[in-house]
C-alpha positions as CSV (number, residue, x, y, z in Angstrom):
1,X,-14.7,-35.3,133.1
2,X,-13.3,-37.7,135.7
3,X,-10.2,-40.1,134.5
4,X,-9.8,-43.0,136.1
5,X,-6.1,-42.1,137.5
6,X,-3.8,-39.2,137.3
7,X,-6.9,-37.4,139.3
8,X,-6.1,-33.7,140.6
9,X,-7.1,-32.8,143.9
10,X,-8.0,-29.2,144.9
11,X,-8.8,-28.2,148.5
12,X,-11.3,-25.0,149.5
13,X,-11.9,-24.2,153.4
14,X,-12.4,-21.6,155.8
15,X,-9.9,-19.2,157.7
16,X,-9.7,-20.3,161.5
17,X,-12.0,-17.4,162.3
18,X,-14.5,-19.0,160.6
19,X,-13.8,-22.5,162.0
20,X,-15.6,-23.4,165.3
21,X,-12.5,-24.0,166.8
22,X,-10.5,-20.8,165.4
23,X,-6.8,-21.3,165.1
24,X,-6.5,-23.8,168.2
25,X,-4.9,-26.6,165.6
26,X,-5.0,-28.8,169.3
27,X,-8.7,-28.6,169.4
28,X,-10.6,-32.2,169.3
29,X,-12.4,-30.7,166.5
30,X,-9.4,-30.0,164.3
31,X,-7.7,-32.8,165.3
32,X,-11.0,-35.3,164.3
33,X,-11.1,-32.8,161.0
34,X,-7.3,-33.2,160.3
35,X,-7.9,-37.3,160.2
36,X,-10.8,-36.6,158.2
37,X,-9.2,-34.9,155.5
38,X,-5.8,-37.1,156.0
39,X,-8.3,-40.4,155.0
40,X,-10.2,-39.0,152.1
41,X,-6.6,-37.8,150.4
42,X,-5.3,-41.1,151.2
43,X,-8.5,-42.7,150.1
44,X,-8.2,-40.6,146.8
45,X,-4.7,-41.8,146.4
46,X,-5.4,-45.4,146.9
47,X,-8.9,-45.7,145.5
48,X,-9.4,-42.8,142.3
49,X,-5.5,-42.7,141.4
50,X,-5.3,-39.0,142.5
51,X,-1.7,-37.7,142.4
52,X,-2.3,-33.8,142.3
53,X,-3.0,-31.8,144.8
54,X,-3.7,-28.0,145.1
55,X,-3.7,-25.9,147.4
56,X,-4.5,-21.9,147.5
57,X,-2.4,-21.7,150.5
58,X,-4.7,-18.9,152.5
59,X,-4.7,-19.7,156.6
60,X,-6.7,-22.3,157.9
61,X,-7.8,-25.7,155.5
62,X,-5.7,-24.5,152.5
63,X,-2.4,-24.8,154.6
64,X,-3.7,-27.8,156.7
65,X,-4.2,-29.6,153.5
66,X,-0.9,-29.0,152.6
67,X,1.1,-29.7,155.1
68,X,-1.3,-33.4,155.3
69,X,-0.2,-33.8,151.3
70,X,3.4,-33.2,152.4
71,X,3.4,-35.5,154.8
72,X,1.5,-38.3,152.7
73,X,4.2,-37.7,150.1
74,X,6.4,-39.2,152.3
75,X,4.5,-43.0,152.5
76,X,3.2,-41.8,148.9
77,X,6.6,-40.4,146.5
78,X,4.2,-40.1,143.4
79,X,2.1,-37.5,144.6
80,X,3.2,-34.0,144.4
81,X,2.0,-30.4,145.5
82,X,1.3,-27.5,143.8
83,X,1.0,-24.3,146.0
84,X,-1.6,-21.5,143.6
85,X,-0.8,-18.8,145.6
86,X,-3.1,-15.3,144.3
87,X,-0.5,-12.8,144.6
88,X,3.0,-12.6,145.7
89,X,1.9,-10.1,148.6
90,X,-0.5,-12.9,150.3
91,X,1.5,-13.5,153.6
92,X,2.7,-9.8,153.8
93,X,0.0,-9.1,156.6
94,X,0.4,-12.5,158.5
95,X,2.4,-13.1,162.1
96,X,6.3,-14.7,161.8
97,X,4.7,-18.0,162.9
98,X,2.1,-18.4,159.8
99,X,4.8,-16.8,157.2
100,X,7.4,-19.3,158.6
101,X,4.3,-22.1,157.9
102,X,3.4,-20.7,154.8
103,X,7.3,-20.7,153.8
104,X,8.4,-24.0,154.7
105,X,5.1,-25.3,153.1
106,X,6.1,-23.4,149.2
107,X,9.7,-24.5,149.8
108,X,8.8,-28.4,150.2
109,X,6.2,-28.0,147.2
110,X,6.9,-29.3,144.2
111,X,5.3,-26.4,142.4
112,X,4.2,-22.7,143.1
113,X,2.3,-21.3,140.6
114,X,1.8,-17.1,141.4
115,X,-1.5,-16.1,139.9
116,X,-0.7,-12.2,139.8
117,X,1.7,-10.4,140.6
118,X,-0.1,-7.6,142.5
119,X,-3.3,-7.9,144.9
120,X,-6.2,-6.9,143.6
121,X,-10.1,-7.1,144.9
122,X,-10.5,-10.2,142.8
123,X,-7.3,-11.8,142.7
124,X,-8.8,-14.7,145.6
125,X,-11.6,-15.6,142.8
126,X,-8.9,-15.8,140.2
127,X,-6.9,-18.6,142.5
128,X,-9.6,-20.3,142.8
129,X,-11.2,-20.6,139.5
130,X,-8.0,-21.6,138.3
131,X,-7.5,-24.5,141.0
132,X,-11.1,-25.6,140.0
133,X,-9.9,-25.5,136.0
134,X,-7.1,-28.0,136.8
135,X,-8.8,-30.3,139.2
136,X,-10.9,-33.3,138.8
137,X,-11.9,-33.2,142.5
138,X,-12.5,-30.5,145.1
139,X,-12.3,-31.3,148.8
140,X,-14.3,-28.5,150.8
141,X,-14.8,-27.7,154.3
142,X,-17.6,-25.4,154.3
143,X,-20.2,-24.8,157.1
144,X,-23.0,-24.3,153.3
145,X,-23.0,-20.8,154.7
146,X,-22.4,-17.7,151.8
147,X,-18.9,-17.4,151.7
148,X,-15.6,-18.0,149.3
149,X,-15.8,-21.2,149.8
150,X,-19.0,-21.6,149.2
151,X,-18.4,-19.7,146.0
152,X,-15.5,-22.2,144.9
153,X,-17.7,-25.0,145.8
154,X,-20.8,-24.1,143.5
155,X,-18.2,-22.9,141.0
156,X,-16.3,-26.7,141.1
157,X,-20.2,-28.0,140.7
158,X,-21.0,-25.8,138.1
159,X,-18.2,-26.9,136.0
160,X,-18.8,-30.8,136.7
161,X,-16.3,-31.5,139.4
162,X,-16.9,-34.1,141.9
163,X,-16.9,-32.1,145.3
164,X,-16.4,-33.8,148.9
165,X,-17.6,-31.4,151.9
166,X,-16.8,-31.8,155.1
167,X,-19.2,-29.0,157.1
168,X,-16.9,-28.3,160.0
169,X,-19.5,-26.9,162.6
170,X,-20.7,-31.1,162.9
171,X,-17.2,-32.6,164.0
């Protein structure tokens, strides 16, 4: 059920390969989608009393997300960050340039929260059903296409969560 402040804020999204405009960040796409997002947190903020966000901290919209949180935390000092990461291993496979990103982002947070220690096959799914347990509100972008996301989105709406979608593929 939805209180009226103290909200939590989860974010679910594709990987740039799955985001018309991959991992060009500069696209007009990505830019128009960062301002999206940037107004709905702030909205949240303002408007719903959110002042927890989540993010799973995969490539693509979970680390966008963050970093826009991070930088709202500046105007906004209330609001904090908590980085669900699924296993310690998640970055081992990513270039310097993301693992920097993905560093800088945890070491600003003001929580990390490990869900196992190890990967496993279903350690993604465990991140986020346990995002979706402590939020109040989910913000997706997801093209409605079968997917994780889609699986965290009908998860978030199975267990009552207000979900905002922003399909990508119509920026």
């Amino acid at each position: 059920m939805t209180k009226l402040n103290n909200l939590t804020v989860c974010f679910t999204g594709h990987r740039p390969q799955n985001l018309p405009f991959g991992f060009n960040e500069e696209d007009p796409r990505c830019l128009k989608m960062k301002r999206m997002l940037r107004r709905k947190v702030e909205d949240l903020i303002l408007n719903q009393g959110a002042i927890r966000f989540i993010s799973g901290m995969a490539i693509g919209v979970d680390m966008i997300c963050a970093e826009i949180v991070l930088e709202l935390s500046q105007k906004y000092p209330h609001i904090t960050l908590e980085c669900a990461v699924p296993c310690k291993s998640q970055p081992d496979r990513w270039s310097e340039s993301m693992k920097n990103r993905y560093c800088s982002i945890l070491e600003r947070s003001n929580k990390v929260t490990i869900i196992q220690e190890k990967y496993t096959s279903d350690c993604m799914h465990k991140r986020n059903r346990y995002m979706i347990e402590c939020a109040d509100i989910v913000i997706a972008v997801w093209d409605g296409k079968p997917s994780g996301t889609g699986y965290t989105v009908n998860y978030a709406k199975e267990k009552g969560r207000k979900v905002y979608v922003l399909n990508p593929d119509k920026l």
